[in-house]
N, C-alpha and C positions, 0 to 999 in steps of 0.2 A: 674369245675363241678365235684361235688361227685360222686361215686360211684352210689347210691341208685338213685342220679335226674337221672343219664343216663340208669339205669335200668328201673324206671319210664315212661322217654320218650319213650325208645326202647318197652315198653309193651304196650303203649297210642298208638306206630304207628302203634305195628303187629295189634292190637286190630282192630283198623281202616281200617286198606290195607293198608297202606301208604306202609309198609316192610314186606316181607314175613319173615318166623323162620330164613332160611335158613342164611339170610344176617346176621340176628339178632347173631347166633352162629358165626358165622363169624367176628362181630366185638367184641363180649363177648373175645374169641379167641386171638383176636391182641392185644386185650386190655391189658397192663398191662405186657404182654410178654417179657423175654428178647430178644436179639441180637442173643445171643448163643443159645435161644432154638429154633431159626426159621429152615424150612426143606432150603433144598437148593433153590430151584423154589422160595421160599419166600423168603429169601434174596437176588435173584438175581430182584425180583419183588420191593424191598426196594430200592434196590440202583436204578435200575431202576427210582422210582419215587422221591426218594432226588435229582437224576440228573436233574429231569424235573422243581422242586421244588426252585433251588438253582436256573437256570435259570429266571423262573418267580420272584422271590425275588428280584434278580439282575435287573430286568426291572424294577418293581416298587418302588426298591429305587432310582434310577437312576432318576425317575420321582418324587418323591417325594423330593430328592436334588435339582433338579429344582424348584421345587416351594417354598422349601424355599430360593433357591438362587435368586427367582426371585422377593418373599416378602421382601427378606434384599433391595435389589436395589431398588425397588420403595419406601418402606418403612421406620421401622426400625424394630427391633427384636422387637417381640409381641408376646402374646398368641397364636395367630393363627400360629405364625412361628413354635412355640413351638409343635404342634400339629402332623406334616409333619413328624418332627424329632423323636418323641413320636413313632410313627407309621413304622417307618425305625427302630426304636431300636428293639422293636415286631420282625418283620422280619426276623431280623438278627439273632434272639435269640430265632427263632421258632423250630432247629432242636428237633425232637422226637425220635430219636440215635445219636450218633455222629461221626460223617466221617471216623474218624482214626480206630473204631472201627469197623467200616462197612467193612473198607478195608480190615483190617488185617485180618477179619474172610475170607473175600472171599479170599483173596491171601493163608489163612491155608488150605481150602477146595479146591482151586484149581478151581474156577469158573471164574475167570475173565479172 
């Protein structure tokens, strides 16, 4: 999603009441930000939720390796196998920073 469609959205919601400015600025904010220009509270907030994140990823691939292990045995490889695996690649390849980089900031800053 562009730029411009999530600015779009974001003024269609405040418009609405869906979202007050406050969060509006808030996600403007994180938007687009580096690693290195986060305050400390926000990156201990990041890694905070990469930890919760890598978690839930790990349960749903986990479940989704089942189901295609469970479509090869009754089956055989198919579209629909294909689909499970599609969906675990996503996953895997979701992070929004990346770990090594998360760490080393917090181990320079001294927060962990």
């Amino acid at each position: 999603m562009g730029n411009d469609a999530l600015l779009y959205r974001m003024l269609a919601a405040v418009m609405k009441g869906y979202i007050d400015k406050n969060t509006t600025n808030k996600i403007m904010k994180m938007k687009g930000r580096k690693l290195s220009e986060l305050t400390d509270q926000e990156l201990l907030q990041e890694a905070k939720k990469m930890k919760s994140t890598a978690i839930t990823n790990a349960i749903l691939i986990g479940f989704l390796m089942g189901i295609v292990f469970y479509s090869i045995a009754k089956n055989s490889v198919g579209f629909f196998t294909l689909i499970p695996l599609f969906l675990a690649f996503k996953l895997i390849n979701n992070s929004k920073y990346s770990k090594k980089e998360l760490e080393s900031l917090l181990s320079e800053r001294n927060l962990k």
